[in-house]
C-alpha positions as CSV (number, residue, x, y, z in Angstrom):
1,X,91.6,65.9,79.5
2,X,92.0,65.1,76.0
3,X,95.1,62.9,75.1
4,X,96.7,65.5,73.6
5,X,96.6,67.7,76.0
6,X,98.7,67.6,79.2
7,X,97.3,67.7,82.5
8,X,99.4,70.7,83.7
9,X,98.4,72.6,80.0
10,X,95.0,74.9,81.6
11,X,93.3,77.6,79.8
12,X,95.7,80.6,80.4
13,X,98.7,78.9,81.9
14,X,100.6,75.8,83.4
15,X,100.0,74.9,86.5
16,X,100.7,70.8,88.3
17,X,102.0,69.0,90.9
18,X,106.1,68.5,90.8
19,X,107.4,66.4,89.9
20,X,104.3,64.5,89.3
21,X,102.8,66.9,86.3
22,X,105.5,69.0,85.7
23,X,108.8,68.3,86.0
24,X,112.4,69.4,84.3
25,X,112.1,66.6,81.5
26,X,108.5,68.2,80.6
27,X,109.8,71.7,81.4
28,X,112.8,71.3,78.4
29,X,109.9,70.1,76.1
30,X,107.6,72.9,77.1
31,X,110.2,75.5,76.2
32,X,111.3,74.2,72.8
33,X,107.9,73.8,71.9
34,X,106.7,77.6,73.2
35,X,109.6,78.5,70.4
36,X,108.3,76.5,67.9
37,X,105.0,77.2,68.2
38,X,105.7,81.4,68.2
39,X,108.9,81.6,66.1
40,X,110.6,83.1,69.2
41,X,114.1,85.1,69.3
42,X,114.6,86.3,71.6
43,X,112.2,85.4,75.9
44,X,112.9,86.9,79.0
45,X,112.3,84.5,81.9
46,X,111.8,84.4,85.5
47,X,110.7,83.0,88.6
48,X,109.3,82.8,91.8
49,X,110.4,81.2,95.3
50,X,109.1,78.1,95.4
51,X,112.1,75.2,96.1
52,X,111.2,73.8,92.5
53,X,111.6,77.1,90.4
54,X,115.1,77.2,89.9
55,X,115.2,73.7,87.9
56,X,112.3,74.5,86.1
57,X,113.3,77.7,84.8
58,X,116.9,76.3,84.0
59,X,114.8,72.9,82.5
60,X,112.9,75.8,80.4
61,X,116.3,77.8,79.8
62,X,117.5,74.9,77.8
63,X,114.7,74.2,76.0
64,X,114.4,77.6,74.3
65,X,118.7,77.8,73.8
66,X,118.6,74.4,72.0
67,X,116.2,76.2,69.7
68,X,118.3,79.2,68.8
69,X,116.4,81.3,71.3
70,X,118.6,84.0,73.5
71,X,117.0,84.0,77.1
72,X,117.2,87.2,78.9
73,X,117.2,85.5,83.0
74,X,115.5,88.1,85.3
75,X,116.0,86.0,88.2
76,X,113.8,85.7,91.3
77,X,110.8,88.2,90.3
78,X,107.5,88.6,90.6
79,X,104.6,88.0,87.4
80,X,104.7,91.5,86.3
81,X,108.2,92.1,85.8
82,X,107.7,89.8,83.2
83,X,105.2,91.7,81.3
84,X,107.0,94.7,82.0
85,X,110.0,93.5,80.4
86,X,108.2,92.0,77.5
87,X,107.1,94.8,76.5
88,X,109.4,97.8,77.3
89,X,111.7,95.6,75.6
90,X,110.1,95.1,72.4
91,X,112.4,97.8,70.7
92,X,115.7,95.4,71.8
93,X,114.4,92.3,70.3
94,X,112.3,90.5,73.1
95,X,109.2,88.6,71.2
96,X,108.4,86.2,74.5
97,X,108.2,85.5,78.2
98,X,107.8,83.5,80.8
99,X,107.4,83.1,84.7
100,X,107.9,80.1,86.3
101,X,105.2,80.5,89.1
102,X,101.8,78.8,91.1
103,X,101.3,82.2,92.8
104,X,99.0,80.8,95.7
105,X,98.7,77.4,95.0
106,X,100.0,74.5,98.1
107,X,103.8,74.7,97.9
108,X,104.2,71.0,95.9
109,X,102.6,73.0,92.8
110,X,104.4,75.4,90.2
111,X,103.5,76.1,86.7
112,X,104.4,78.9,83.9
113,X,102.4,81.6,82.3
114,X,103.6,83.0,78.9
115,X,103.2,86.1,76.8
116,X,104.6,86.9,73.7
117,X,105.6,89.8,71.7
118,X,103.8,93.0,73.7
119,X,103.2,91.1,76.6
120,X,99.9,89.4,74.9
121,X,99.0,86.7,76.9
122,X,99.0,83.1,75.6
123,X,96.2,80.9,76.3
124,X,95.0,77.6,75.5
125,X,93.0,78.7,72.2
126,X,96.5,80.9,71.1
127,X,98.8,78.4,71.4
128,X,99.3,76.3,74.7
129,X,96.8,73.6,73.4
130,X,99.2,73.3,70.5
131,X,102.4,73.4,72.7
132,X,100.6,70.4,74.4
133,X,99.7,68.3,71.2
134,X,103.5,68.8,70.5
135,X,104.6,67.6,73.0
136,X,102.8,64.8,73.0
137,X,102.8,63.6,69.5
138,X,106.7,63.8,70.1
139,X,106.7,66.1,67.2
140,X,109.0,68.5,68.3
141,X,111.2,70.2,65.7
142,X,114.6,69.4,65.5
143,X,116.8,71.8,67.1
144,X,118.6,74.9,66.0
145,X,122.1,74.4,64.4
146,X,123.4,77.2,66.9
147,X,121.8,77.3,70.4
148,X,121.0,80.5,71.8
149,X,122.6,81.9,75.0
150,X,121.1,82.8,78.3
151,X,122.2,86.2,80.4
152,X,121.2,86.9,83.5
153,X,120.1,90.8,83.7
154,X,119.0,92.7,86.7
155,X,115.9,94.9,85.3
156,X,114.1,96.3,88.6
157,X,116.1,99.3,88.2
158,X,113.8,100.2,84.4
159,X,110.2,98.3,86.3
160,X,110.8,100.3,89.5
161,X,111.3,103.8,87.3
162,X,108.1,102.4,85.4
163,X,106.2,102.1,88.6
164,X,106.8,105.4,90.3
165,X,105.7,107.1,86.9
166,X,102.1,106.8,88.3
167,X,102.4,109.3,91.2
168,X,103.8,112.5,91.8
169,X,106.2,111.3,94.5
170,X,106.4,115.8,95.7
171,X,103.0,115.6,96.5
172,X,103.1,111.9,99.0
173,X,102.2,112.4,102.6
174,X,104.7,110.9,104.9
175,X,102.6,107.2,106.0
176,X,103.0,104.3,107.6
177,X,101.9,101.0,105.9
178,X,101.9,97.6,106.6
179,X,102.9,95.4,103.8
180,X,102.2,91.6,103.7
181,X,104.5,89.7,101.4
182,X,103.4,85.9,102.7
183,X,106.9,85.4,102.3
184,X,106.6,85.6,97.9
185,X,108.1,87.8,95.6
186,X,106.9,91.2,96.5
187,X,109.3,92.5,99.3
188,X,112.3,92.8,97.2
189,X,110.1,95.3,95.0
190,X,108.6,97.4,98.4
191,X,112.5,97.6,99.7
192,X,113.2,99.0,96.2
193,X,110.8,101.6,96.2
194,X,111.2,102.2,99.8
195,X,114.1,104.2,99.1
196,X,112.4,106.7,97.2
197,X,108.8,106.8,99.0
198,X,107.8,108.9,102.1
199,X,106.6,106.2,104.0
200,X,107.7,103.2,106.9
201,X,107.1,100.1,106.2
202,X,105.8,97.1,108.6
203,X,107.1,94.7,106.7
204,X,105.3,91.3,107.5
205,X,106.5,87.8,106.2
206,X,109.0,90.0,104.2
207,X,111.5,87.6,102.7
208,X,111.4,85.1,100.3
209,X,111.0,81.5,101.2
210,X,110.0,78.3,99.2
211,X,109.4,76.8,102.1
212,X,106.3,79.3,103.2
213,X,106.6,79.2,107.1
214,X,103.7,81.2,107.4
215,X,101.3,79.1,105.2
216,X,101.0,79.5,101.0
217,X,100.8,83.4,100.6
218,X,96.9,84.0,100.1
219,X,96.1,87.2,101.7
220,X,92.1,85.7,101.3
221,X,92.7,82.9,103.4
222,X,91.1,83.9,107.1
223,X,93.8,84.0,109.1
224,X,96.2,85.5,106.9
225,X,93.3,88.2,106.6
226,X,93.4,88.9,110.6
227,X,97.4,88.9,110.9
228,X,97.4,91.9,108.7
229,X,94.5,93.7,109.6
230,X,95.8,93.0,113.4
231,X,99.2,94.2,112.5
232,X,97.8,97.7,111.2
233,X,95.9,98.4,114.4
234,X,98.7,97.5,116.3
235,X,100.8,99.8,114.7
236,X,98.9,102.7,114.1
237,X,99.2,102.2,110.0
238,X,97.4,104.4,107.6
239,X,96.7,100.7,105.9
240,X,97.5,97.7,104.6
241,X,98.5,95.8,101.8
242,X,99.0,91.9,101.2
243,X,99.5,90.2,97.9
244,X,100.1,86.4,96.9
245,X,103.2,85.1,95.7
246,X,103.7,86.4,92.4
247,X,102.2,89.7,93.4
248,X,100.3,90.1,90.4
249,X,97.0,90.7,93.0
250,X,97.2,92.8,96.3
251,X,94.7,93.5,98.8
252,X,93.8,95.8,101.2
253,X,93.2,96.9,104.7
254,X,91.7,100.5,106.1
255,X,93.4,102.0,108.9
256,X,90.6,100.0,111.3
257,X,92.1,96.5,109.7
258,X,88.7,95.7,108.3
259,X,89.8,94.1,104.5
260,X,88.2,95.6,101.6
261,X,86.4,93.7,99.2
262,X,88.5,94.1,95.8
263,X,85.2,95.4,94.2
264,X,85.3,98.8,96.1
265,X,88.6,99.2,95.0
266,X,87.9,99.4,90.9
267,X,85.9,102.1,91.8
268,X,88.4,103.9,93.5
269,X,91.1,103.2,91.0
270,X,89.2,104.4,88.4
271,X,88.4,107.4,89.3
272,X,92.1,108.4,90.3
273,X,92.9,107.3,86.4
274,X,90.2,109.3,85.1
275,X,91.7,112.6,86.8
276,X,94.5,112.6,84.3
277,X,92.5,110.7,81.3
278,X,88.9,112.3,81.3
279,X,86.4,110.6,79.3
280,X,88.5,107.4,79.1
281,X,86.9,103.5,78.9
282,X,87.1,101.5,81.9
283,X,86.4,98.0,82.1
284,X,85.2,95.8,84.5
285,X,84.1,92.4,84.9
286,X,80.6,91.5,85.6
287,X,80.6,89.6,88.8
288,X,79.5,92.8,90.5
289,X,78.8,96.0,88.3
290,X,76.6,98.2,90.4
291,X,79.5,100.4,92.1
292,X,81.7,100.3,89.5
293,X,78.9,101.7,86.6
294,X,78.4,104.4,88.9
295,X,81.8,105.6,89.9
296,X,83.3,105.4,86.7
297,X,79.9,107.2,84.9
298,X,80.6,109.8,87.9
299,X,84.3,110.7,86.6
300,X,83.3,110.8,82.9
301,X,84.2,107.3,81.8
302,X,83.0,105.0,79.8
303,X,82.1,102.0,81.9
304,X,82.3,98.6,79.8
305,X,81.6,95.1,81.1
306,X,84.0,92.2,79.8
307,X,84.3,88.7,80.7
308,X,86.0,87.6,84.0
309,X,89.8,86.5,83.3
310,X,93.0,88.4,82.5
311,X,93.4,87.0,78.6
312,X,89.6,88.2,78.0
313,X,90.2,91.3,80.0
314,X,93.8,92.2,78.1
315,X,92.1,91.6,75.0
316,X,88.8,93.9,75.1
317,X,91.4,96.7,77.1
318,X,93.9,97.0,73.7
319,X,90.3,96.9,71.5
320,X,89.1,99.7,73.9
321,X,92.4,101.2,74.1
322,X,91.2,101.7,78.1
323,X,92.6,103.5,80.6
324,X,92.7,101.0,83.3
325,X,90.1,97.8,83.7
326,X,89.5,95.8,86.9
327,X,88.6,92.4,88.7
328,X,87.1,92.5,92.2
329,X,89.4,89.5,92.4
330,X,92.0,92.4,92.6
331,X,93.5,91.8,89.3
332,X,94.1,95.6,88.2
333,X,94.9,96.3,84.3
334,X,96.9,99.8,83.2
335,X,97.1,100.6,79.2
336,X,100.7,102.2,80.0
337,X,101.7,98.9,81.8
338,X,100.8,97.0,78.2
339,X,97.4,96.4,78.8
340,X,98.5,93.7,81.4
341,X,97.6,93.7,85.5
342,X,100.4,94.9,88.2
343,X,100.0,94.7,91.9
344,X,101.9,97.3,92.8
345,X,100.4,100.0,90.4
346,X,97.2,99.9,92.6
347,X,98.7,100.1,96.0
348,X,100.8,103.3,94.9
349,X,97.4,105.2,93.6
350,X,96.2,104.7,96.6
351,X,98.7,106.0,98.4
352,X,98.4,108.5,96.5
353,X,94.7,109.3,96.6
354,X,94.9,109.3,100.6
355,X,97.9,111.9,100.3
356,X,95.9,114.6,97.3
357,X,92.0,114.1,99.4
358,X,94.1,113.9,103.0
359,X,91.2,111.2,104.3
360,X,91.5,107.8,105.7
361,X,91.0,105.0,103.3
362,X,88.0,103.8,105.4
363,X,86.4,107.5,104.4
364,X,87.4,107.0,101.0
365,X,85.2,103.2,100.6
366,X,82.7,103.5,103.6
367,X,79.8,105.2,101.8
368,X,80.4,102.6,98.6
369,X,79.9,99.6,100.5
370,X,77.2,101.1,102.5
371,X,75.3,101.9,99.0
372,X,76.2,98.3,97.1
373,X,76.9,95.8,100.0
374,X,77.8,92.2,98.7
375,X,77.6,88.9,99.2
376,X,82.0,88.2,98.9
377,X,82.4,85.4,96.8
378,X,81.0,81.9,97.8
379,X,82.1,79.2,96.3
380,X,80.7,75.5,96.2
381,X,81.6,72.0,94.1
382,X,78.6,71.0,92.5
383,X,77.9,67.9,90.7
384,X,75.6,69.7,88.2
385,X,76.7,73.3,87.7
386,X,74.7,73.3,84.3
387,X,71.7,71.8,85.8
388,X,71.9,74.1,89.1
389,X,72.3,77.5,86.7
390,X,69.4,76.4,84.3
391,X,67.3,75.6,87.3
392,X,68.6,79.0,89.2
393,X,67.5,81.5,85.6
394,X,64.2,79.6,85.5
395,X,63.3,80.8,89.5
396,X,64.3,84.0,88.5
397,X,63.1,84.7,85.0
398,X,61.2,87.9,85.7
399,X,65.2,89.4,86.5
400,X,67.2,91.2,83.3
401,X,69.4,88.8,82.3
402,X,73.0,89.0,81.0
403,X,75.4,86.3,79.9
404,X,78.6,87.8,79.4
405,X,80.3,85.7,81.8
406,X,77.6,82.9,83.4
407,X,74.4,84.1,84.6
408,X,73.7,87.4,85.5
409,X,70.2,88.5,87.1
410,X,69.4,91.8,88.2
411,X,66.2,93.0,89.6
412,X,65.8,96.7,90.6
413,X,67.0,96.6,94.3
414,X,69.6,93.3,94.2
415,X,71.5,91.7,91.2
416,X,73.5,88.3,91.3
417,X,76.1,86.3,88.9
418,X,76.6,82.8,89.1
419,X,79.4,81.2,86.6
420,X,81.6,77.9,86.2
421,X,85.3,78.5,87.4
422,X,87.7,78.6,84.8
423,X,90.2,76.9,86.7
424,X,88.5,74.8,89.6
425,X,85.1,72.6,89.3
426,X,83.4,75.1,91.5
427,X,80.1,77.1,90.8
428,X,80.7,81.0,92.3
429,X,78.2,83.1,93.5
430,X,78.5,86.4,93.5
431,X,75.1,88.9,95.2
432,X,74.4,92.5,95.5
433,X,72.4,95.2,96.6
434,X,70.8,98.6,96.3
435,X,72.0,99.5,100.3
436,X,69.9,96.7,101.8
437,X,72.2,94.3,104.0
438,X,68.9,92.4,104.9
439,X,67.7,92.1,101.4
440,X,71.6,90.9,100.9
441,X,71.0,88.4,103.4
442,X,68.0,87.1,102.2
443,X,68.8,86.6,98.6
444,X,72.4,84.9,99.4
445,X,70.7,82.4,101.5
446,X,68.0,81.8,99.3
447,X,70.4,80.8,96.1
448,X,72.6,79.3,98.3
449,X,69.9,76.8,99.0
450,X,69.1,76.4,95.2
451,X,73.0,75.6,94.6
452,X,73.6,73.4,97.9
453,X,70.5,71.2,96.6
């Protein structure tokens, strides 16, 4: 950390321990400077359920009124309704927002993520660094003769419409699915569109509470993995779907309850937004590639590889103008959701693509993972992660070698990736093959070993 940059400032958001890092005194500060910093008018704002939200986003409410700003107060809401708003309400002034949210971090964090006009995402290089140096160097700029007002507008009405614009709700088989809101933001969205889908709803952990009974809502953590896929054998569910606080991700369950690794899913989402879009680019992070080359060659798109995160993703997808771009950390992007990733969007195509092809989601990824089985994601803390990567490329020089994001090796039957978190001091290891679960086997163990020391 430099000194001028907070602890709670990371590279695409806020995120600290309250009251600790981030607290209503810094939260005031934080909004006059995102105003300052961006020549705001006019932010929408929101936030999520944790106990600390509510004086954070008031904290931040103030901040941007005492610099002329009008706040637009969406209430308790999930990531993506922020977006949304931002940008389907460019044409009525908006030029900023923010969520106050930690998504699926321990319930004594929160933090805020930002866009601005568009829904563009703000990171460290675009302008948090500067927010932070700001605030800091107590430079703030004095505040506006007339403060702005804040109105508190309910807007799932306009994001709901939005949503259901990406099926043909006519041609929806009647389902039933279990849905997994770890007690976050999501359900108030599913009993919105419940209304107006053919399906029943299990609805697990459903509402709302700071306090998260049931554990922080990470549908990756093991347990929280066997509660759902339990709950759709149990009740005879076409499948499942879980997301984490915020619902900006969401996973998912066959109609066995065996979870599917997000990276089967980009495959299958692209192809369902290449029906309507032929010939489209599709991007997709380079973790794990194989699957997602070939499905998205398959349906006449252009596959391109782009770094892992969403500012690097939402930046190549407007240069590309693509169609749709995804993480196998199951952050999904959608040009006609302004570029930014929704984790709702995903669960309705598929839905949808069950309905039109009348097979069980198992059927629809089986054969995929059977043809590129993978490693999951293994993480580790490494003293060295420089050292262990250099050491790790020199093993395996004979390998074509890519650095888009890390170190990627393939060889003709098995490729890997190993790359620095963004966010945590971990070293991630990511390991696929041509169909071979031994080979699989093999190779994880054997960089494993390298990265364990």
């Amino acid at each position: 950390m430099t000194p001028s940059l907070l602890s709670c400032f990371k590279a695409y958001d806020i995120r600290g321990k309250v009251p600790d890092e981030l607290n209503v005194d810094l939260a005031v500060k934080i909004g006059r400077s995102f105003a300052a910093v961006y020549g705001l008018k006019k932010v929408v704002v929101g936030r999520d359920i944790r106990l600390s939200s509510e004086d954070l986003v008031t904290a931040l409410t103030e901040g941007l009124c005492s610099m002329g700003v009008e706040v637009v107060d969406l209430g308790l809401c999930g990531t993506e309704e922020i977006y949304h708003a931002t940008f389907s309400m460019e044409g009525d002034g908006v030029d900023g927002g923010v969520v106050v949210t930690a998504s699926h971090n321990p319930k004594d964090y929160n933090g805020m993520k930002f866009v601005v006009k568009g829904a563009r995402p703000v990171t460290g290089e675009s302008g948090l660094a500067k927010m932070s140096e700001m605030i800091v160097a107590d430079s703030l700029p004095h505040q506006a003769e007339v403060s702005g007002n804040s109105v508190l507008f309910d807007y799932k009405n306009n994001y709901i419409e939005h949503l259901l614009g990406y099926v043909d709700i006519a041609k929806l088989q009647p389902m039933k699915i279990v849905v997994n809101s770890g007690n976050g933001c999501a359900g108030a969205i599913v009993d919105r569109l419940e209304t107006k889908l053919p399906f029943t709803f299990v609805k697990l952990h459903h509402n709302p509470d700071g306090t998260f009974p049931n554990g922080v809502p990470n549908p990756l953590l093991p347990d929280n993995r066997e509660e759902t896929g339990r709950a759709v054998i149990d009740n005879g569910a076409d499948f499942g779907v879980g997301w984490d606080g915020d619902f900006d991700r969401c996973f998912f369950w066959d109609e066995n309850g065996n979870f599917i690794e997000g990276y089967y899913i980009v495959g299958l989402l692209a192809e369902e937004m290449l029906l309507n879009d032929a010939g489209a680019k599709v991007l997709f992070d380079p973790r794990l590639t194989w699957n997602s080359e070939e499905q998205i060659s398959q349906a006449g798109g252009k596959a391109i590889m782009t770094r892992t995160g969403h500012a690097f993703i939402k930046e190549r997808m407007r240069l590309e103008d693509a169609v749709y771009g995804g993480e196998m950390s199951a952050h999904h992007y959608f040009r006609d959701f302004g570029y930014c990733d929704s984790g709702m969007i995903p669960w309705l195509l598929v839905a949808a693509i069950v309905s039109r092809k009348k097979k069980p989601l198992s059927e629809l990824v089986s054969e995929r993972v059977a043809a590129y089985p993978v490693s999951g994601e293994i993480n580790n803390k490494v003293a060295d992660p420089d050292g262990v990567i250099a050491a790790i490329e020199k093993k395996y020089h004979a390998g074509e070698k890519d650095y888009t994001d890390g170190l990627s090796v393939a060889f003709p039957n098995y490729r890997f990736n190993v790359r620095k978190s963004n966010t945590e001091p971990l070293l991630r290891l990511n390991v696929e093959t041509r169909g071979d679960e031994n080979l699989l086997e093999e190779k994880t163990k054997e960089l494993l070993d390298m990265i364990k020391g």
